[in-house]
C-alpha positions in Angstrom: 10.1 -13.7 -4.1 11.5 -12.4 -0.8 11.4 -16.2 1.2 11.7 -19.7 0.4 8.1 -19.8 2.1 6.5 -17.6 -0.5 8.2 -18.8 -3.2 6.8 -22.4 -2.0 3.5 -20.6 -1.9 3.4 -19.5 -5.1 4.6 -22.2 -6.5 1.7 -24.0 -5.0 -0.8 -21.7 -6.0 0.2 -21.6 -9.9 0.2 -25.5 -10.0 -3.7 -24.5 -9.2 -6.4 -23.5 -10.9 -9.3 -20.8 -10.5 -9.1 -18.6 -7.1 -5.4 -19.7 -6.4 -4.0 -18.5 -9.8 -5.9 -15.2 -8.8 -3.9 -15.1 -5.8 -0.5 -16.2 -7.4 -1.4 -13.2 -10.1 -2.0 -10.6 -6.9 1.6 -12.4 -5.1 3.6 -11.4 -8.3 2.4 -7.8 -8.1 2.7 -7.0 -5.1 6.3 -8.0 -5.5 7.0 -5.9 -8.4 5.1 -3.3 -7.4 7.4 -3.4 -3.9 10.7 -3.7 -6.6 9.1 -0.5 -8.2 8.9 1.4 -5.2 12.4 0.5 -4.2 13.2 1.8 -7.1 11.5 4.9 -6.8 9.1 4.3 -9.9 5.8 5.5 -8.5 4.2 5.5 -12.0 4.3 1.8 -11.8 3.1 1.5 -8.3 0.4 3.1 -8.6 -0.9 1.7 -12.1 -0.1 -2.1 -10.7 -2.4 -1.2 -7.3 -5.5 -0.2 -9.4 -4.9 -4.0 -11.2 -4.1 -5.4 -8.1 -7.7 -4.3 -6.1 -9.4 -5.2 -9.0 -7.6 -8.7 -8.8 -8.2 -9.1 -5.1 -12.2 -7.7 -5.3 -12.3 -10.6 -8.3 -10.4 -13.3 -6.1 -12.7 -12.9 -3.4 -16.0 -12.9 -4.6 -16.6 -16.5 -3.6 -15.5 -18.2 -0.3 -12.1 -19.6 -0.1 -12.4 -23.5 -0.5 -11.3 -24.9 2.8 -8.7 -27.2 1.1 -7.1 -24.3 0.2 -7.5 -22.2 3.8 -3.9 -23.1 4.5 -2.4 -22.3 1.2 -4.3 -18.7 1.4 -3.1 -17.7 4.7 0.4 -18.4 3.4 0.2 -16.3 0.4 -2.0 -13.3 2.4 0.9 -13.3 5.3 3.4 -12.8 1.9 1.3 -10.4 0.2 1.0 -8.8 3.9 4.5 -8.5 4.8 5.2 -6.9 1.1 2.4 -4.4 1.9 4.4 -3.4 4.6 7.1 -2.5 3.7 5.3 -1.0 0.4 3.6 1.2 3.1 7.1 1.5 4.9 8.8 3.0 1.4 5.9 5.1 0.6 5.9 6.9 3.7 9.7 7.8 3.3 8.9 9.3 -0.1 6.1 11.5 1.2 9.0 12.9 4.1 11.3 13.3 1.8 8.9 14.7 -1.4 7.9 17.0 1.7 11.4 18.2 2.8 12.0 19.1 -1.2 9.1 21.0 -1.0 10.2 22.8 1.8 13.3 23.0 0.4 12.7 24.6 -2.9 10.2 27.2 -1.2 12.8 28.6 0.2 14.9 29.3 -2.8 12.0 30.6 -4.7 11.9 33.4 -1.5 15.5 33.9 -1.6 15.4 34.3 -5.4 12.4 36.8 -5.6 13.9 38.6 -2.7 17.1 38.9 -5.2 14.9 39.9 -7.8 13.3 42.6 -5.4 16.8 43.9 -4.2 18.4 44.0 -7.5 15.7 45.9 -9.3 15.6 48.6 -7.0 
């Protein structure tokens, strides 16, 4: 994963059972679904997010065992800091999905107005 930290984590949580192999599952999506969106494969984001709430409503149903407080707050600082810049990469699509939009409005005016001129 992106740090030596989280990759400790994870490699903590998998050598666990139960809730922390839930959270290991929801680490290892949030990282491909971030590799996704670098990618610019929004198909894939969105599909792994719809897994991954249902993951994190399933991991959370009972308490967090208290000898496992610390290993959490490590892997939700990870899954945190991924979100981020998840968040930070969807936002850049939307402008620049927005500027196309903006773009190609304004070729179909310049092409109807064509169409106009030429068939008068």
């Amino acid at each position: 994963m992106g740090s030596a930290l989280s990759a400790q984590c994870l490699e903590a949580l998998l050598a666990r059972k139960g809730q922390c192999a839930l959270m290991a599952n929801i680490l290892m999506r949030t990282h491909r679904m971030l590799e996704a969106a670098r990618a610019g494969d929004w198909d894939v984001v969105t599909v792994s997010e719809k897994k991954r709430s249902q993951l994190l409503g399933d991991c959370f149903v009972t308490p967090i065992a208290p000898a496992n407080s610390e290993l959490f707050s490590e892997a939700l600082a990870a899954m945190l800091h991924m979100n981020e810049e998840l968040v930070a990469l969807v936002q850049k699509a939307k402008e620049q999905v927005s500027l196309n939009h903006h773009s190609d409005q304004r070729g179909i005016k310049a092409v109807s107005h064509y169409l106009d001129v030429s068939s008068d």
